[in-house]
VMD Tcl script that builds the backbone (N, CA, C; Angstrom):
set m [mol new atoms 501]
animate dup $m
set s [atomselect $m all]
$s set {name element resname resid chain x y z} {
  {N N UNK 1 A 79.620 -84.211 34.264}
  {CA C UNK 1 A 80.372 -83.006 34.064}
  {C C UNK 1 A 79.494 -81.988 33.354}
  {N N UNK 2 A 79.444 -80.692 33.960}
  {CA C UNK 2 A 78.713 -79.445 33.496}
  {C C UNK 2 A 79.140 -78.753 33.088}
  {N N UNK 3 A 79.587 -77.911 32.226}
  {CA C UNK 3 A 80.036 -76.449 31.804}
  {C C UNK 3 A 79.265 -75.680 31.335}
  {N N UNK 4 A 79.084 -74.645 31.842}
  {CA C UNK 4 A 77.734 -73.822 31.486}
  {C C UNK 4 A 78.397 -72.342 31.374}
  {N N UNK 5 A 77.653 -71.521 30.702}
  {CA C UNK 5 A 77.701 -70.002 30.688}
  {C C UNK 5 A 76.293 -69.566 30.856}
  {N N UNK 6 A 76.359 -67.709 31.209}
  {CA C UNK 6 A 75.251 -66.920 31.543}
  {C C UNK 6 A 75.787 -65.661 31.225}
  {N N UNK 7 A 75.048 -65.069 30.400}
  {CA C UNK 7 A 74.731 -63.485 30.150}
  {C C UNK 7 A 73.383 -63.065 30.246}
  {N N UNK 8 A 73.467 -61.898 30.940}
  {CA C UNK 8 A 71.709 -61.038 31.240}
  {C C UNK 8 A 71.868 -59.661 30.984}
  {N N UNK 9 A 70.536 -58.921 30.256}
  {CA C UNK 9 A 70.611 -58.027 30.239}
  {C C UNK 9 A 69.356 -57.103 29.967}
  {N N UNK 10 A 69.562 -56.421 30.515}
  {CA C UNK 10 A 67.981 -55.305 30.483}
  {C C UNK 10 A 68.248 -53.937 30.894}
  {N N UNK 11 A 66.707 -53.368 29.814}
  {CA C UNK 11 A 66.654 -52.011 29.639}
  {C C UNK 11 A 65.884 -51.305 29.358}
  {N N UNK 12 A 65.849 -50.161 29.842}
  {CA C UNK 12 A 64.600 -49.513 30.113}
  {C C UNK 12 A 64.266 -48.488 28.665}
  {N N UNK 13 A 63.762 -48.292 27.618}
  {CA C UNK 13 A 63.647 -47.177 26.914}
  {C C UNK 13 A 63.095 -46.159 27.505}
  {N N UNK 14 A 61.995 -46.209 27.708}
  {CA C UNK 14 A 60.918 -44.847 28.533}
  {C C UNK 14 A 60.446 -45.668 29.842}
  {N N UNK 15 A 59.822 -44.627 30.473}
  {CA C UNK 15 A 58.664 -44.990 30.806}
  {C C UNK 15 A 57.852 -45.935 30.578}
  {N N UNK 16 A 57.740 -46.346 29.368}
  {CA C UNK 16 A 56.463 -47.026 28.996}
  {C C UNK 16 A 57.210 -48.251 28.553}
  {N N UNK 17 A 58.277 -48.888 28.042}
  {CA C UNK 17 A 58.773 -49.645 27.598}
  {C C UNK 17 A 60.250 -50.258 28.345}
  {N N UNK 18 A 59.924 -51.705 28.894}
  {CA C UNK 18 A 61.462 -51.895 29.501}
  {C C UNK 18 A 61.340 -53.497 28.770}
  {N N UNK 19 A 62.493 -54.025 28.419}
  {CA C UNK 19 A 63.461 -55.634 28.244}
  {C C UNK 19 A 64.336 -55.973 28.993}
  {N N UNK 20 A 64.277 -57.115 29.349}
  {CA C UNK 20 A 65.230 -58.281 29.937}
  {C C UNK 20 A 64.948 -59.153 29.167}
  {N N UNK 21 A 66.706 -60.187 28.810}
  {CA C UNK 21 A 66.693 -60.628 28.460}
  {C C UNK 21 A 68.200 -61.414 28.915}
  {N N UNK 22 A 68.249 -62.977 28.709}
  {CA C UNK 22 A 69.089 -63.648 29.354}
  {C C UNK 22 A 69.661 -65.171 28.321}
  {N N UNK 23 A 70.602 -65.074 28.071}
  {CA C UNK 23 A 70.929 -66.868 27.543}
  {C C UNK 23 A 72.248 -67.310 28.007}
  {N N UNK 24 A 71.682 -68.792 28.668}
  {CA C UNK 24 A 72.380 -69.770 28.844}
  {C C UNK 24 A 72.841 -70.763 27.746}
  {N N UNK 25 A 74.343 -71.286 27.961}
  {CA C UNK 25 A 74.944 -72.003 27.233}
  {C C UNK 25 A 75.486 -73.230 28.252}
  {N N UNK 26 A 74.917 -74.522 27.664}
  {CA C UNK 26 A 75.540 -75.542 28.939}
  {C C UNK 26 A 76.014 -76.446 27.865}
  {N N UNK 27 A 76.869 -77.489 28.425}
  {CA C UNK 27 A 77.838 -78.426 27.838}
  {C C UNK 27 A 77.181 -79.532 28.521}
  {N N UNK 28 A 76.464 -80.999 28.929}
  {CA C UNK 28 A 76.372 -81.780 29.363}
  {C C UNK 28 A 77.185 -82.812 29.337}
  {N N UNK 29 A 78.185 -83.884 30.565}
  {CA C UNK 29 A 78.647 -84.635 29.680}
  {C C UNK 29 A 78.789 -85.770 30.956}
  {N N UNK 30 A 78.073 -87.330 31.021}
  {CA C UNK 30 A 77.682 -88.273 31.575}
  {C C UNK 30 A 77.706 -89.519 31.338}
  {N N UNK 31 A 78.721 -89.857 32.044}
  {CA C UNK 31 A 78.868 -91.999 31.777}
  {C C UNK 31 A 78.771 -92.872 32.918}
  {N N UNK 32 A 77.946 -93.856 32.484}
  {CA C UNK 32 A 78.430 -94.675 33.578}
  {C C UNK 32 A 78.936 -96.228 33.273}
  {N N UNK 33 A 79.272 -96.939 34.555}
  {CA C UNK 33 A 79.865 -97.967 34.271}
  {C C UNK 33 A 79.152 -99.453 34.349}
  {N N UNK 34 A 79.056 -100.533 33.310}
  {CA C UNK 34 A 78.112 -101.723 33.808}
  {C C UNK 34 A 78.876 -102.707 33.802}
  {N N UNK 35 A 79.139 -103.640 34.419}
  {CA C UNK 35 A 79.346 -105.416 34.295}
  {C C UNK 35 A 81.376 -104.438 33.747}
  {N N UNK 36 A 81.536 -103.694 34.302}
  {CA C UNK 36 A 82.761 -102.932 33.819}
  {C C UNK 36 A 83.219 -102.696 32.481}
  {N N UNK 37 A 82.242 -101.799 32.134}
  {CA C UNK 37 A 81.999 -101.622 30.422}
  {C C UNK 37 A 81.662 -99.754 30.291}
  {N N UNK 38 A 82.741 -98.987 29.934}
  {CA C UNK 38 A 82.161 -97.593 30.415}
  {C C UNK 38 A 81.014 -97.303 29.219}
  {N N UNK 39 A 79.894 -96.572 29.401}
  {CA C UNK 39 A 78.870 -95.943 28.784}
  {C C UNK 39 A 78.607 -94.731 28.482}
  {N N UNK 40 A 78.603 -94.348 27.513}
  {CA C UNK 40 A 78.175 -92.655 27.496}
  {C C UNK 40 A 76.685 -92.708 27.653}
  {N N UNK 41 A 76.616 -92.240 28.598}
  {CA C UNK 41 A 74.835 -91.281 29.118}
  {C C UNK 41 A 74.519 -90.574 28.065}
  {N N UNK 42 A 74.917 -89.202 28.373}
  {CA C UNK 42 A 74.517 -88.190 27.559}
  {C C UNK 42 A 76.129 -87.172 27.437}
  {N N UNK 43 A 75.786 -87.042 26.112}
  {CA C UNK 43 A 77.016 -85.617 25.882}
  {C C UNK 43 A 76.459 -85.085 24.609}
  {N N UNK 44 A 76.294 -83.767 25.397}
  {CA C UNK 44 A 75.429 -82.409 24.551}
  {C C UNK 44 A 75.419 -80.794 25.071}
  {N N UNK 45 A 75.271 -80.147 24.032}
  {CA C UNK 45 A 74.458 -78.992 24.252}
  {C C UNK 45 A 73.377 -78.425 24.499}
  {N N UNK 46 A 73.134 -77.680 25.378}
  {CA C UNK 46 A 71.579 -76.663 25.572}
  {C C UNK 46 A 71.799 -75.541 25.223}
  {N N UNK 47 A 70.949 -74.942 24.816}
  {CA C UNK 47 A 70.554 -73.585 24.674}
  {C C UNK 47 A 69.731 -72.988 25.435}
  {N N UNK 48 A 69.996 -71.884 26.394}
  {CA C UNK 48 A 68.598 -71.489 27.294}
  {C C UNK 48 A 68.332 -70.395 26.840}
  {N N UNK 49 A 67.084 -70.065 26.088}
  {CA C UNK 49 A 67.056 -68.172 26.168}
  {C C UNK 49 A 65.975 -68.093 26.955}
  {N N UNK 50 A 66.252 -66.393 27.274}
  {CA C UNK 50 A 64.908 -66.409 28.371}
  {C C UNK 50 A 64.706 -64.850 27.931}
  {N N UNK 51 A 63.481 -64.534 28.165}
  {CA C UNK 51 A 63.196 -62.688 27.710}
  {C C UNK 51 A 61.615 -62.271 28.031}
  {N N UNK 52 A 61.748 -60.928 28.227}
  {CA C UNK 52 A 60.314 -60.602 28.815}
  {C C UNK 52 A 59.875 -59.105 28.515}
  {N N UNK 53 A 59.243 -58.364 27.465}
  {CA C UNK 53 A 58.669 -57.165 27.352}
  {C C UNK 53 A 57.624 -56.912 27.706}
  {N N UNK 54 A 57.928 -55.379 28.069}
  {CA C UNK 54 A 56.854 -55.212 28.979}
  {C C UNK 54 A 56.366 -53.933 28.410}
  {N N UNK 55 A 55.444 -53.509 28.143}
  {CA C UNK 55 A 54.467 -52.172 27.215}
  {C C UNK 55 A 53.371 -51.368 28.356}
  {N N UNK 56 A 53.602 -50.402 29.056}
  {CA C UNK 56 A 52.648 -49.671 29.808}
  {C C UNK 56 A 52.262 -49.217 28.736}
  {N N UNK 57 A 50.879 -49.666 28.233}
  {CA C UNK 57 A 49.829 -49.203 27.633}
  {C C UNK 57 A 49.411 -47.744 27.931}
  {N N UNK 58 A 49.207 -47.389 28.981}
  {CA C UNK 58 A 48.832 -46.518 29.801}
  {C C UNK 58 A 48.738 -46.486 30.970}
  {N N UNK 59 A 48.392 -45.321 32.406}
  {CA C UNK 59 A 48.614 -45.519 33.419}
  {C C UNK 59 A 48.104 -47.150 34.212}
  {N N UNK 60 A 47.226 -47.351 33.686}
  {CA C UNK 60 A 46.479 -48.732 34.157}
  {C C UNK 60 A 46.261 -49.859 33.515}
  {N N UNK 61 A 46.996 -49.911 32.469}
  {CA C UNK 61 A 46.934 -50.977 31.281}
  {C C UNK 61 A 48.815 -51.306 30.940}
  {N N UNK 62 A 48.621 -52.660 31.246}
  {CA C UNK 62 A 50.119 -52.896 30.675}
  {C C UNK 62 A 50.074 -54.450 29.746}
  {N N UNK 63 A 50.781 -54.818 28.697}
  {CA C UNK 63 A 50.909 -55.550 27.790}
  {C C UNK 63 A 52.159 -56.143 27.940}
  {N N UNK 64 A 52.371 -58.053 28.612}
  {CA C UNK 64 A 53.474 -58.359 28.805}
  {C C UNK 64 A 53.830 -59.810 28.170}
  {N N UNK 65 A 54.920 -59.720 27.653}
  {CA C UNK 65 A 55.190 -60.808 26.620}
  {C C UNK 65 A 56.506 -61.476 27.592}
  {N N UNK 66 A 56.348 -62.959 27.744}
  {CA C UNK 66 A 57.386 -63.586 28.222}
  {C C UNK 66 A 57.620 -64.765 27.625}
  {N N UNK 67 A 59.406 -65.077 27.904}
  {CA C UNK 67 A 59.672 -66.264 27.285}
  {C C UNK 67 A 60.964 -67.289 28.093}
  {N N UNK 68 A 60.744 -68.469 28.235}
  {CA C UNK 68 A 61.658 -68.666 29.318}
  {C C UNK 68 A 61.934 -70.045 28.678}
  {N N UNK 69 A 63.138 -70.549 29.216}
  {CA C UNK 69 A 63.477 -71.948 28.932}
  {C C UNK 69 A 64.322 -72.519 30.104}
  {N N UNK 70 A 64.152 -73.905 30.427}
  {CA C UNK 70 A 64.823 -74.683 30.873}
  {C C UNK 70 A 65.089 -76.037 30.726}
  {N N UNK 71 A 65.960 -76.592 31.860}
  {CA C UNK 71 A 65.960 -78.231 31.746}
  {C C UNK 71 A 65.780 -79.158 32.985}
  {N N UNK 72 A 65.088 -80.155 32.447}
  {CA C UNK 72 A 65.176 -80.766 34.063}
  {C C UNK 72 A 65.802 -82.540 33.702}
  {N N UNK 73 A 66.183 -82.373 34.039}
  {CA C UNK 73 A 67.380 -84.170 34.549}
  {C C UNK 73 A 66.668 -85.008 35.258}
  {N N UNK 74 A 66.909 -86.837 34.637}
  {CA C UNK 74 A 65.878 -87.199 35.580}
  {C C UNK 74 A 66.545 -87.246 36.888}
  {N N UNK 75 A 66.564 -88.100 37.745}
  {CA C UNK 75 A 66.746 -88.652 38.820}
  {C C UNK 75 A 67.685 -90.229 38.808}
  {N N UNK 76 A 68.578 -89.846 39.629}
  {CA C UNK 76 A 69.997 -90.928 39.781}
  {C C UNK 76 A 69.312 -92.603 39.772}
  {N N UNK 77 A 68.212 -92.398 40.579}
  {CA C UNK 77 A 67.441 -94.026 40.249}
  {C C UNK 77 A 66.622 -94.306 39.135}
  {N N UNK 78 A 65.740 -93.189 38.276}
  {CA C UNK 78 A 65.256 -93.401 37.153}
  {C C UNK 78 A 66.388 -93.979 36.000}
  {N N UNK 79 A 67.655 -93.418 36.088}
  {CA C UNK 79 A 68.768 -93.949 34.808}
  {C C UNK 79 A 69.546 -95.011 35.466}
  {N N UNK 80 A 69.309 -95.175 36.525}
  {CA C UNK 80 A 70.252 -96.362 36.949}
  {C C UNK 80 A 70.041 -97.812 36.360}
  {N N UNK 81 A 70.798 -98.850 36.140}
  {CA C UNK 81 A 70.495 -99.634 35.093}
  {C C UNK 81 A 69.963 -101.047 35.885}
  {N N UNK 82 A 69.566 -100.784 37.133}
  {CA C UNK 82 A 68.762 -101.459 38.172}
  {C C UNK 82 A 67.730 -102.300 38.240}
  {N N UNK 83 A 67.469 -103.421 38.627}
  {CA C UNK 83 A 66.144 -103.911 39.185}
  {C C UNK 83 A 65.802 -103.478 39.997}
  {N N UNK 84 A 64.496 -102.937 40.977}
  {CA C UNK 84 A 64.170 -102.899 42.395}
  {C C UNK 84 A 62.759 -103.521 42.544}
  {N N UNK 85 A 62.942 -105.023 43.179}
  {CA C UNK 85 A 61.269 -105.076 43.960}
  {C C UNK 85 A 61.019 -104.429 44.740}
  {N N UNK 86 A 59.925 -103.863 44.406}
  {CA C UNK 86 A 58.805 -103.495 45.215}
  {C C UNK 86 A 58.130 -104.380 46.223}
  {N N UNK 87 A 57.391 -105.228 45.652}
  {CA C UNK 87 A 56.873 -106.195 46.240}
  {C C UNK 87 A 57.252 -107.767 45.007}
  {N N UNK 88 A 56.020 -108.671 45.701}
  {CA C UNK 88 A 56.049 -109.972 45.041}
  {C C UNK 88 A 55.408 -109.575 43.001}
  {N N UNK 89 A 54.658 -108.692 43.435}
  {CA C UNK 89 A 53.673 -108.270 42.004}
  {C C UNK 89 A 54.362 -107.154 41.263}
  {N N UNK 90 A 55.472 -106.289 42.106}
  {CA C UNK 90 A 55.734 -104.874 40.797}
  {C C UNK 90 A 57.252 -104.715 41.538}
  {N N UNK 91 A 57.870 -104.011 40.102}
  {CA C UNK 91 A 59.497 -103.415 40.288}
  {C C UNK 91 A 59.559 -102.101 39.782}
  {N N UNK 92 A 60.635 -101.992 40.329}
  {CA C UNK 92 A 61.309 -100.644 38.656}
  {C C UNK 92 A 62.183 -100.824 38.513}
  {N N UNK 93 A 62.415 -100.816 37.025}
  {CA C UNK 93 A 63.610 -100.866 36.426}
  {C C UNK 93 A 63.944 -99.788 35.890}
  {N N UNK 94 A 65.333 -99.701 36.014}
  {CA C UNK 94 A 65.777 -98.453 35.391}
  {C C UNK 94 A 66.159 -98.083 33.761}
  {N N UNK 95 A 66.650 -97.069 33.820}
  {CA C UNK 95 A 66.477 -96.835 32.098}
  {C C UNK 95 A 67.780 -95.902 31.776}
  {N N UNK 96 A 68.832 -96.662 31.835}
  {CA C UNK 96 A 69.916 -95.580 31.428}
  {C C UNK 96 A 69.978 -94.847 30.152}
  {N N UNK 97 A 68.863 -95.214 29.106}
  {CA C UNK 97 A 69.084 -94.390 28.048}
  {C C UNK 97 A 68.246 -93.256 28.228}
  {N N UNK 98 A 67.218 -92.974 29.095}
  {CA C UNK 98 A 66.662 -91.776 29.543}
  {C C UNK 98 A 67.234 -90.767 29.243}
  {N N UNK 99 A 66.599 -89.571 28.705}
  {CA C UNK 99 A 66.908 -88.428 28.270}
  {C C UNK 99 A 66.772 -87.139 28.814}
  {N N UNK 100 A 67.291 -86.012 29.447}
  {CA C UNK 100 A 67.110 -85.183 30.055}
  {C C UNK 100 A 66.211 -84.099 29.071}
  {N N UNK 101 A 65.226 -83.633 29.419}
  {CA C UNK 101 A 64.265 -82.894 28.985}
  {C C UNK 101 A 64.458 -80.811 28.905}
  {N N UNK 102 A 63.967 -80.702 28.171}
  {CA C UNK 102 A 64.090 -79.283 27.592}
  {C C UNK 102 A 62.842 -78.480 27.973}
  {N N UNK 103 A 62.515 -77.222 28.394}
  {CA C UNK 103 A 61.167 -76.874 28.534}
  {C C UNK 103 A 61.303 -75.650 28.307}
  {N N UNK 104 A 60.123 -75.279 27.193}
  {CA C UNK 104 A 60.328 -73.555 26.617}
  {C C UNK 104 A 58.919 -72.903 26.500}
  {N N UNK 105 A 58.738 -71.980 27.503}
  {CA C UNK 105 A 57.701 -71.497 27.873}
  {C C UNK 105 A 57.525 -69.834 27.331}
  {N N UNK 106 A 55.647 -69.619 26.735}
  {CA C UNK 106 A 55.960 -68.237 26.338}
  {C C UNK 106 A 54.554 -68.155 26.777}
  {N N UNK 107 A 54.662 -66.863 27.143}
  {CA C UNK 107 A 53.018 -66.172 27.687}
  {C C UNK 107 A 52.798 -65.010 27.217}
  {N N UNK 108 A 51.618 -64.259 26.995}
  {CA C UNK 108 A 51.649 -62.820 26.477}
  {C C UNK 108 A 50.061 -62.595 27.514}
  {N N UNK 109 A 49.764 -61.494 28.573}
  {CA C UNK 109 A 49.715 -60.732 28.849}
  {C C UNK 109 A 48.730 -59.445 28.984}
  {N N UNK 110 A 47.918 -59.257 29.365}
  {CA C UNK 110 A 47.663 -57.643 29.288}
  {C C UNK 110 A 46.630 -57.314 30.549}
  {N N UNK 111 A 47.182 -56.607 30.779}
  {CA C UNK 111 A 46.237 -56.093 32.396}
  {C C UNK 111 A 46.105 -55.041 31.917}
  {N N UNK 112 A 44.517 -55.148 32.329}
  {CA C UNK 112 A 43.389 -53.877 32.691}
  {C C UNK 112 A 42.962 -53.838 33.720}
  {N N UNK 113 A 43.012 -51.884 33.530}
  {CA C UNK 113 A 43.284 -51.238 34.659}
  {C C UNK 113 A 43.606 -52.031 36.487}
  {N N UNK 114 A 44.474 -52.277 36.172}
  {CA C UNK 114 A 45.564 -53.188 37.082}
  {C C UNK 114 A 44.356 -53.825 37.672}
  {N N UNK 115 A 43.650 -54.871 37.431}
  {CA C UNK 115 A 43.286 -55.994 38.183}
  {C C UNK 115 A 42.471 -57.068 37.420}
  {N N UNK 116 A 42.099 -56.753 36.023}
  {CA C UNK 116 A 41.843 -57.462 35.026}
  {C C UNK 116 A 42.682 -58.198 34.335}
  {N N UNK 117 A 43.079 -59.736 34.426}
  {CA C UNK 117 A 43.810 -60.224 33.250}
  {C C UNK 117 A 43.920 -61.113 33.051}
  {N N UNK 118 A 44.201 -60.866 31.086}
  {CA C UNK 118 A 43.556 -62.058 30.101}
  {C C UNK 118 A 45.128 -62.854 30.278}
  {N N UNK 119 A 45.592 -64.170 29.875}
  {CA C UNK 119 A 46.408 -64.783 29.676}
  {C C UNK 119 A 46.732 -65.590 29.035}
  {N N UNK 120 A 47.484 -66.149 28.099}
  {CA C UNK 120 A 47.727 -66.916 26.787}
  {C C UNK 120 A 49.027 -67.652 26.994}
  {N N UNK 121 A 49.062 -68.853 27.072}
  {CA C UNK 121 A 50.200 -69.498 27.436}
  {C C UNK 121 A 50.584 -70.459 26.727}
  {N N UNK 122 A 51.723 -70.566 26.269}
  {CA C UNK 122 A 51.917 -72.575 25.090}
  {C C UNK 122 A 53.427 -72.842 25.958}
  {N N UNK 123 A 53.276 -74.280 26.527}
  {CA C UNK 123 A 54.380 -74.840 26.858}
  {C C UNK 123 A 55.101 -75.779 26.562}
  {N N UNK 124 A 56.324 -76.246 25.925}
  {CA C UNK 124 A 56.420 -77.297 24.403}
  {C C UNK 124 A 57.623 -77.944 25.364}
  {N N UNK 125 A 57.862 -79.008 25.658}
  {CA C UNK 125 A 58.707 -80.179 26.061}
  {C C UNK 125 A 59.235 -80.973 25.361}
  {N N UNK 126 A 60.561 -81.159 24.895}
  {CA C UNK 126 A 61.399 -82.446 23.820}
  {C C UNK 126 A 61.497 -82.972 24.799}
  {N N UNK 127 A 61.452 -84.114 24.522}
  {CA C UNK 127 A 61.793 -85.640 25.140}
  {C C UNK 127 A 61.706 -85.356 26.425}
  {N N UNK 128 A 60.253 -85.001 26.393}
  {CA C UNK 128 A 59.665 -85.321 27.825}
  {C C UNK 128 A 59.931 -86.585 28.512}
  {N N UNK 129 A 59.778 -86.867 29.772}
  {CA C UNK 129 A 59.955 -88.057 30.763}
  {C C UNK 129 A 59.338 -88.158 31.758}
  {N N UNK 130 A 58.520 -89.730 31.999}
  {CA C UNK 130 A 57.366 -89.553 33.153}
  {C C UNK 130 A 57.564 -91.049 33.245}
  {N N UNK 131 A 57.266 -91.662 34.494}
  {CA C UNK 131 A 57.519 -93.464 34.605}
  {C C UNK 131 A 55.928 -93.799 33.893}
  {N N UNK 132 A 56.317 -95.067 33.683}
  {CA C UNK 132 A 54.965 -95.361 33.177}
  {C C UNK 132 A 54.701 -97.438 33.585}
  {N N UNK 133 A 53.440 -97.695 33.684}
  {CA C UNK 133 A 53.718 -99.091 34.186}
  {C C UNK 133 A 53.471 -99.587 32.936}
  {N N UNK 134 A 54.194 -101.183 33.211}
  {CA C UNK 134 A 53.758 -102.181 31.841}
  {C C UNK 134 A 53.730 -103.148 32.519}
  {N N UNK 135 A 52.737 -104.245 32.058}
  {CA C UNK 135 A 53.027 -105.395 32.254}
  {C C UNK 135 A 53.779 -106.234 32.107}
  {N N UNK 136 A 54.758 -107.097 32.999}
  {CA C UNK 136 A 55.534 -108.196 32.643}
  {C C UNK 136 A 55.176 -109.070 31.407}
  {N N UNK 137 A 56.131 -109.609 30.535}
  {CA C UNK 137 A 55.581 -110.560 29.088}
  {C C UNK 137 A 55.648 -111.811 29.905}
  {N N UNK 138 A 56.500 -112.236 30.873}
  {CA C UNK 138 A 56.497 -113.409 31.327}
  {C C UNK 138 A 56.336 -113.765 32.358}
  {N N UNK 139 A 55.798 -113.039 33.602}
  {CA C UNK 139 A 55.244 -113.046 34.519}
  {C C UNK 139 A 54.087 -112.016 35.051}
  {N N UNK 140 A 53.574 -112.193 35.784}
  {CA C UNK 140 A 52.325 -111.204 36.597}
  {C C UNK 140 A 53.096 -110.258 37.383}
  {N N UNK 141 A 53.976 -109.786 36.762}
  {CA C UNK 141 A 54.521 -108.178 37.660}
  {C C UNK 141 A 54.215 -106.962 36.689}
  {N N UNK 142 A 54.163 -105.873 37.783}
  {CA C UNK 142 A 53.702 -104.298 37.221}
  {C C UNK 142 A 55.343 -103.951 37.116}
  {N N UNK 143 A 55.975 -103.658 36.008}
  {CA C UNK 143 A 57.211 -103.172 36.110}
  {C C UNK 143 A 57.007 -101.229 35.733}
  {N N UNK 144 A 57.614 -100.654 36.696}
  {CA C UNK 144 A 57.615 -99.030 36.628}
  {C C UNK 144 A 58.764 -99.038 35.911}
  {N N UNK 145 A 59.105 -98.142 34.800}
  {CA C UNK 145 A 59.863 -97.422 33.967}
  {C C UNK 145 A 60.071 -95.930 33.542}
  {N N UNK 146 A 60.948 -95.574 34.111}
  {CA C UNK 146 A 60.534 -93.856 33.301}
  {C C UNK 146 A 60.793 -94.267 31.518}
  {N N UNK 147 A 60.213 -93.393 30.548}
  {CA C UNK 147 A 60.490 -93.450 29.194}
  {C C UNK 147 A 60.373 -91.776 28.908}
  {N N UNK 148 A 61.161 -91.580 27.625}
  {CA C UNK 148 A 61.047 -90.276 27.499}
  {C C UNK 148 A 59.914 -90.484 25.946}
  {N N UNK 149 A 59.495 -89.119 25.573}
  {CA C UNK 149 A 58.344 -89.119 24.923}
  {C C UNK 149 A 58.883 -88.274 24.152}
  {N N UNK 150 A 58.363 -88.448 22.611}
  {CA C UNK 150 A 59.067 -87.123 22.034}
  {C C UNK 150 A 58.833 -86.131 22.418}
  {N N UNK 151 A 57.673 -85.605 22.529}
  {CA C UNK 151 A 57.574 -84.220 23.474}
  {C C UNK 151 A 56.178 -84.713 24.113}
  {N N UNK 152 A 55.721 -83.059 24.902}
  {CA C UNK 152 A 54.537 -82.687 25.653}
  {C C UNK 152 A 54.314 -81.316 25.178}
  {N N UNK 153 A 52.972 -80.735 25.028}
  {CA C UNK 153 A 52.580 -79.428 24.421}
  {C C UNK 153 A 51.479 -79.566 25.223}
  {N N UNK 154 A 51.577 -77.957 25.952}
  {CA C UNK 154 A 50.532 -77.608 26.870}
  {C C UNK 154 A 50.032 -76.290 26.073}
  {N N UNK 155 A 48.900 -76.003 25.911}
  {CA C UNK 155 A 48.289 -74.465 25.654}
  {C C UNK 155 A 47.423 -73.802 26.400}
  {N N UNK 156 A 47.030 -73.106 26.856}
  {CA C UNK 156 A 46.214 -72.723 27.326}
  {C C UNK 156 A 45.758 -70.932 27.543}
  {N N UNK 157 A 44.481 -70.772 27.990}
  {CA C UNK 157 A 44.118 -69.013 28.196}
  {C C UNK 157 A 43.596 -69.200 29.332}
  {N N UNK 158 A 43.535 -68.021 30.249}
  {CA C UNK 158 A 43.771 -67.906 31.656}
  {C C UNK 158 A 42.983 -66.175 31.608}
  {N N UNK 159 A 41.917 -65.986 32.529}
  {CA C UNK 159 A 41.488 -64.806 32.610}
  {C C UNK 159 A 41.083 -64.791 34.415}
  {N N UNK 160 A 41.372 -63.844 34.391}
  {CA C UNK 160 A 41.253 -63.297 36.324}
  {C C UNK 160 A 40.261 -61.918 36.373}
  {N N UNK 161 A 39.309 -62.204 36.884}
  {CA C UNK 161 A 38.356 -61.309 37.110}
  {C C UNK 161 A 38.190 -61.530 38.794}
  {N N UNK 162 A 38.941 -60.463 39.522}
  {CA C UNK 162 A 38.801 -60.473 41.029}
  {C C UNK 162 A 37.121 -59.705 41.175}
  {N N UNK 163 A 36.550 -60.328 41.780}
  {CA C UNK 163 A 35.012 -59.749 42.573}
  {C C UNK 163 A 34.543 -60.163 44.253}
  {N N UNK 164 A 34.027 -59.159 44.373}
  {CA C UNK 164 A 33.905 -59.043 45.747}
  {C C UNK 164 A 31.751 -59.247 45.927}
  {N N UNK 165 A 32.177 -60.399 46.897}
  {CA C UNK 165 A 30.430 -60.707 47.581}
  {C C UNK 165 A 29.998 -59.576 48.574}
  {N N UNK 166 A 28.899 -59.230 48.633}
  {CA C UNK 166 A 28.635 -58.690 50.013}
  {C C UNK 166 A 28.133 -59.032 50.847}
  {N N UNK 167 A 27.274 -59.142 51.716}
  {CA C UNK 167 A 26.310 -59.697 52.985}
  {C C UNK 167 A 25.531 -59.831 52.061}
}
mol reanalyze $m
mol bondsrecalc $m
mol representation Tube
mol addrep $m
């Protein structure tokens, strides 16, 4: 069960200066059933904000700040509380306590004279989720598991210099 809200909004001051900006409100709420025993999954709140300024420096120079968030859910067979062989050597098992993940992204921006640009990016993940193998303790099987991680943090700078070869 989902319940979610959305408001957006943006605006232009001048010329030189416009905002958008947007937040989501969601309710999560997920059980399932084992050996006929009901389970709570998950029941929670998100917060999404999202926003983006934008600064014409001048005719050919602009300065842009963004910020975005989302979520991604695993997959109906990653939480399922399942065995599956694969083969004689590996399975997956599932992981109903798996956690649905958060992702909040911000970049800042600046183009010169429209075809130069520098870029600055940090991307921060709670309870990230990715399968991972382990070895069996009591037999020679590869068992696949998704697990969630407390987070993932990406950073990075990004520069675009378009040039042209000749003969």
């Amino acid at each position: 069960r989902i319940i979610n809200g959305y408001v957006e909004s943006g605006y232009k001051f001048n010329n030189k200066l416009s905002t958008s900006i947007s937040f989501k409100a969601e309710y999560f709420n997920a059980d399932y059933t084992m050996n006929e025993i009901k389970n709570k999954l998950w029941n929670e709140w998100g917060f999404f904000p999202n926003g983006s300024i934008t600064l014409k420096v001048s005719d050919r120079n602009t300065l842009q700040a963004n910020f975005s968030s989302d979520k991604r859910y695993p997959s109906y067979w990653a939480v399922n509380p399942h065995t599956t062989n694969l083969s004689s050597y590996s399975q997956i098992v599932g992981n109903p306590q798996l956690k649905p993940s958060k992702t909040y992204r911000a970049q800042l921006l600046y183009i010169r004279d429209k075809k130069y640009i520098v870029m600055g990016f940090i991307n921060y993940t709670p309870d990230y989720f990715t399968q991972l193998p382990y070895q069996s303790d009591n037999e020679a099987k590869l068992i696949y598991r998704y697990e969630n991680f407390d987070y993932q943090l990406r950073t990075g700078l990004n520069l675009i210099i378009p040039f042209k070869i000749d003969k």
